[in-house]
LUMDRENRO-346985 format. One record per residue (C-alpha): residue number from 1; residue in one letter; y, x, z negated. Coordinates in steps of 0.001 Angstrom, whole numbers, plus 500000, padded with zeros to 6 digits. Layout:
BEGIN
     k   r       py       px       pz
   NUM   A        Y        X        Z
...
// end
This chain:
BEGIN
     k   r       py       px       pz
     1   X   226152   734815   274574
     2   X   227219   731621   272779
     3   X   226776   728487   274717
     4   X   228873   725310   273037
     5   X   226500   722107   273013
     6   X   228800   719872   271628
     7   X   231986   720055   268395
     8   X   229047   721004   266360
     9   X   226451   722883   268399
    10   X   225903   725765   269338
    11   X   223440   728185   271062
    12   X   223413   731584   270130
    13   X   219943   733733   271706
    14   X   217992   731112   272184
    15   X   218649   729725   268527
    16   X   220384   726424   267723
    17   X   223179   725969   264895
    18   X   224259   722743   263803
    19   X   228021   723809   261815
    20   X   229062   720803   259200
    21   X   232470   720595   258044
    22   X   232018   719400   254631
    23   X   235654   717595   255082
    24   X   233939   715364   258008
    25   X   230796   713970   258798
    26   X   227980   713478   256375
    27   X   226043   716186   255041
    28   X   222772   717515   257176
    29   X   219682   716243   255265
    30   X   219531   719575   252875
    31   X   215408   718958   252813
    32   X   214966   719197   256410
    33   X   212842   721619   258589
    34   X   213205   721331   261918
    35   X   215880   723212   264126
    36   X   219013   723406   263924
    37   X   219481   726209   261624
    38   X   222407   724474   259433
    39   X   225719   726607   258950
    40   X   227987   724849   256346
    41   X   231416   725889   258391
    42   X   233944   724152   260650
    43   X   234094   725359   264079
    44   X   237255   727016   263868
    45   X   235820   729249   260703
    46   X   232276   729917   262703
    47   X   234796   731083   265579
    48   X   236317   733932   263351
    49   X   233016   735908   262633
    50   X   233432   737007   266658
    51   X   236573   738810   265760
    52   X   234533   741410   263707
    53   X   231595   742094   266059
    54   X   232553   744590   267717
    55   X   233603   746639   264757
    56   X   230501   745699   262818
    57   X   227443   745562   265162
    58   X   224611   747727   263980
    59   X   225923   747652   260471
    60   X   224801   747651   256521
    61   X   225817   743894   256242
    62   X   226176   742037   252604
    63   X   225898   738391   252475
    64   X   226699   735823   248304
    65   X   225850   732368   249510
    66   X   222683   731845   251918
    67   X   222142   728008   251542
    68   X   219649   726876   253855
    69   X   219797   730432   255544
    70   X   221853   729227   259117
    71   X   224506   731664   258340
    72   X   222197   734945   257826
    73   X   220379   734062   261086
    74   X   223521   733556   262829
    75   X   224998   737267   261541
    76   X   221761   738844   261818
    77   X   222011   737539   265841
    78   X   225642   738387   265935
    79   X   225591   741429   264486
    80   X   221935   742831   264777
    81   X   222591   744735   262018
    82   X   220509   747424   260537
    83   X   220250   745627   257214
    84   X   221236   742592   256150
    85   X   220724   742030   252989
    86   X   221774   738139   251628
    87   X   221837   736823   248015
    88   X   221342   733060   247071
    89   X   221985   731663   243303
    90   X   219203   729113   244167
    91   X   215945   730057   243094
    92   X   213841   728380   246153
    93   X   213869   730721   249441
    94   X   215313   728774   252593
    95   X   212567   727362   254735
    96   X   214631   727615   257871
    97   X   215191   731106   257078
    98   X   211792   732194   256348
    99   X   210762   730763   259507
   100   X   213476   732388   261655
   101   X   213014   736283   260054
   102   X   209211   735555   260751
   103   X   209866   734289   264340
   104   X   212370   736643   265535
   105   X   210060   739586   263695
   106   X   213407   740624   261157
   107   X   211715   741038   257615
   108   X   212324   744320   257636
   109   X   216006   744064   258625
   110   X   216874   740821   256853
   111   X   216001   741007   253442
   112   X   216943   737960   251561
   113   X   216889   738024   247464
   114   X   217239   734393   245438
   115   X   217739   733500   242186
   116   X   220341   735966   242331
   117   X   224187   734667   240751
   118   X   226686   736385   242340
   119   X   228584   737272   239284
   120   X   225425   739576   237839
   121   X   226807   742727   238451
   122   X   223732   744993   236881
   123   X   221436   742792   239352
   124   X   223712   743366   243075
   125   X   224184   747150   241819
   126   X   220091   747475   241601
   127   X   219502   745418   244663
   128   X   221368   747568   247016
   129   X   220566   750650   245027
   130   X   217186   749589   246383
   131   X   218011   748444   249730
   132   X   220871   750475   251017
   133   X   220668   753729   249109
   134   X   223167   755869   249018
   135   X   224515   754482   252742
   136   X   227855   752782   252470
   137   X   228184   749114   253096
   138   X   229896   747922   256726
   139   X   231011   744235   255474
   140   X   230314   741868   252580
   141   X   230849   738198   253332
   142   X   231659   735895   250431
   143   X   229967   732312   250373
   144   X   229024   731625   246987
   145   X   230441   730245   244454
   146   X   234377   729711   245347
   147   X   235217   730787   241712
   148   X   237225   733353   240362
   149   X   235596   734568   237955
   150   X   232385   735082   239816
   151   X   234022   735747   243260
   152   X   236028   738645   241172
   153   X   233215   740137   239509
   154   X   230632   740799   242256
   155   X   234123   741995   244602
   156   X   234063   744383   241950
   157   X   230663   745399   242227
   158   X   230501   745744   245818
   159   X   233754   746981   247013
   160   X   233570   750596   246188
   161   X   230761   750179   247989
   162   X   232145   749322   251517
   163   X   232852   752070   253932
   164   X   236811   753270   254813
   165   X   237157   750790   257032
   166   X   235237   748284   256214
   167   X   235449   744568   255277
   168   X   235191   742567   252429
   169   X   235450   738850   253530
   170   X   236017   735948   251086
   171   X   235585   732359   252278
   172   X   236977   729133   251279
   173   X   240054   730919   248927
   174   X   242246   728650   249409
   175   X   240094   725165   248594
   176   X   242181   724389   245103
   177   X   245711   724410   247278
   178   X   244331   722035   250606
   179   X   242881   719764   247295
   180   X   246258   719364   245694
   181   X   247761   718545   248744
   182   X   245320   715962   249941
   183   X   246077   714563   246494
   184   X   249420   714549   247229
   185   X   249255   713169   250591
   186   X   246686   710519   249453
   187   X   248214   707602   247417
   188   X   245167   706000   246567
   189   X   243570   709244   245603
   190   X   246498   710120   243158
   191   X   246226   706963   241402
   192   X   242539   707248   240630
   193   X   243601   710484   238590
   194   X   244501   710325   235007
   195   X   248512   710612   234200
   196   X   247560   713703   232649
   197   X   244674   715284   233996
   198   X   242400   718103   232741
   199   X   243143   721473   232867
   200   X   241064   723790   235550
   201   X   240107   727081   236097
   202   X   242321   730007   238160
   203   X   241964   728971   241653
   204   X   240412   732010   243735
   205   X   243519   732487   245503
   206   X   244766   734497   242289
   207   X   242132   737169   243571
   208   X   243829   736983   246822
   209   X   247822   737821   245258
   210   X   245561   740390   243447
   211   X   244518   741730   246488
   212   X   247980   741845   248161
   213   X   249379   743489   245424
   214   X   247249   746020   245933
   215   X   247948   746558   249131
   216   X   251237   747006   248285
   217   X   250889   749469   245303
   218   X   247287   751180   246568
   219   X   247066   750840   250499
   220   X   244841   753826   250441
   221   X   242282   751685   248234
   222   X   243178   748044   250092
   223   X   244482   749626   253837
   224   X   245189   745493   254619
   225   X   244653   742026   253847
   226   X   244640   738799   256414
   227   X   244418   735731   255812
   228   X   244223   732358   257497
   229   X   243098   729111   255569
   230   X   239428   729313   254145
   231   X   238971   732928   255081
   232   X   240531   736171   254311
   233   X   239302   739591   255039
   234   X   240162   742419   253085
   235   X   240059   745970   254489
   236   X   239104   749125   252878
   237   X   241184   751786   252883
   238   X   240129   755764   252081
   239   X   240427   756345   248461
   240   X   237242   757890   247054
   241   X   236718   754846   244486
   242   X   234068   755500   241185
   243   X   231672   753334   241586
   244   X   231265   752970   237138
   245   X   233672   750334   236216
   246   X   235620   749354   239302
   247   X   237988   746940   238543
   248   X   240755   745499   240682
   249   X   242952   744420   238197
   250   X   243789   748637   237626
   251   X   245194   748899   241333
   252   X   248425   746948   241135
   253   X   250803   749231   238508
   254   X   252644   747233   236283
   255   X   255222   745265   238974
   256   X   251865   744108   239698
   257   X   250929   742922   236632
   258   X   254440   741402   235879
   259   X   254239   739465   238930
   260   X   251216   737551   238048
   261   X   251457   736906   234265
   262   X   253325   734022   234672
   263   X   249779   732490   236410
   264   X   248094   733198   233378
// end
């Protein structure tokens, strides 16, 4: 089904992608509104979504992070899923995704909400409340915002909501760690920093040893976690979770919470 034009497009049902590594070439003009449908990826992230087709074809599908929309069309192509429901921070709807739902005849089954920050809670609870019901979620896929704090709370709001089985997939963990070691690897870059340089936040891969530990401690709540660089997909295990006041940070026991105090 998917037909390689070049390092950086594809063909996917008749519909072009253009992927852009933000570590390479320059950025596609963000204003733009002819075809390709932009997908902000590398090739050898775009290449992992195939993994979970067959296991989530047909599916309730979550998207946090739409952009210019190139990676809903692509899932809702890949996937033709019964829902698809995609959240965007950015107030503005995508053009190129407006056009493609319209063309392809999906507004029913793609239902895109903006102005939406991923780390509203109250707001993703009411929006599938409306859209999915009481029907359990196949996948979530995590573009947004990179940051713990927001990352963590809308995990937390959807995860209890993803079937036995199910995936939760967070993108671009490990950013922080591949920065500090271009840094690192880059004289000229490490002398443009200060000598001592401003504190910053958590990096997102604390939600991922989070995540492992409970796998560890509650494999019946996290059945398994894998990760590669940029991408790692979490798997839901059986436990009947409440859905008031889900919080990760209660699945680890106290090892858990010994292990990671020091990264506080």
């Amino acid at each position: 089904m998917l037909r390689w034009i070049d390092d950086s497009h594809c063909e996917l049902e008749g519909t072009t992608f253009r992927l852009w590594d933000i570590e390479g070439a320059e950025p596609p003009d963000v204003v733009a509104t002819a075809a390709p449908l932009v997908i902000l990826k590398p090739r050898s992230m775009f290449e992992r979504y195939f993994s979970l087709r067959e296991r989530l074809t047909g599916g309730n599908i979550v998207e946090l992070g739409v952009y210019q929309g190139g990676s809903t069309a692509f899932l809702a192509l890949l996937l033709t899923p019964r829902k698809l429901v995609a959240v965007e921070k950015r107030a503005n709807p995508a053009d190129a995704l407006t056009r493609f739902v319209a063309d392809h005849g999906l507004k029913r089954s793609v239902r895109p909400y903006y102005g939406v920050d991923q780390s509203e809670e109250s707001r993703l609870t009411e929006i599938l409340d409306e859209e999915f019901g009481r029907e359990p979620i196949d996948a979530v896929f995590d573009d947004a915002s990179h940051q713990l704090s927001e990352t963590t709370a809308s995990f937390n709001a959807l995860f209890h909501r993803v079937r036995p089985g199910g995936v939760f997939v967070i993108e671009d963990w490990s950013g922080s760690h591949a920065y500090e070691r271009a840094i690192r690897d880059d004289e000229a870059l490490l002398a443009q920093l200060p000598p001592d340089p401003p504190s910053v936040d958590i990096p997102l891969s604390r939600l991922v040893l989070q995540l492992v530990l409970v796998n560890a401690y509650a494999p019946d709540v996290v059945a398994r976690v894998e990760t590669f660089p940029g991408w790692v997909v979490v798997e839901r295990g059986p436990a009947d979770l409440d859905a008031e006041g889900f919080d990760i940070t209660s699945w680890y026991g106290e090892l858990g919470d010994t292990l990671l105090a020091p990264l506080e």
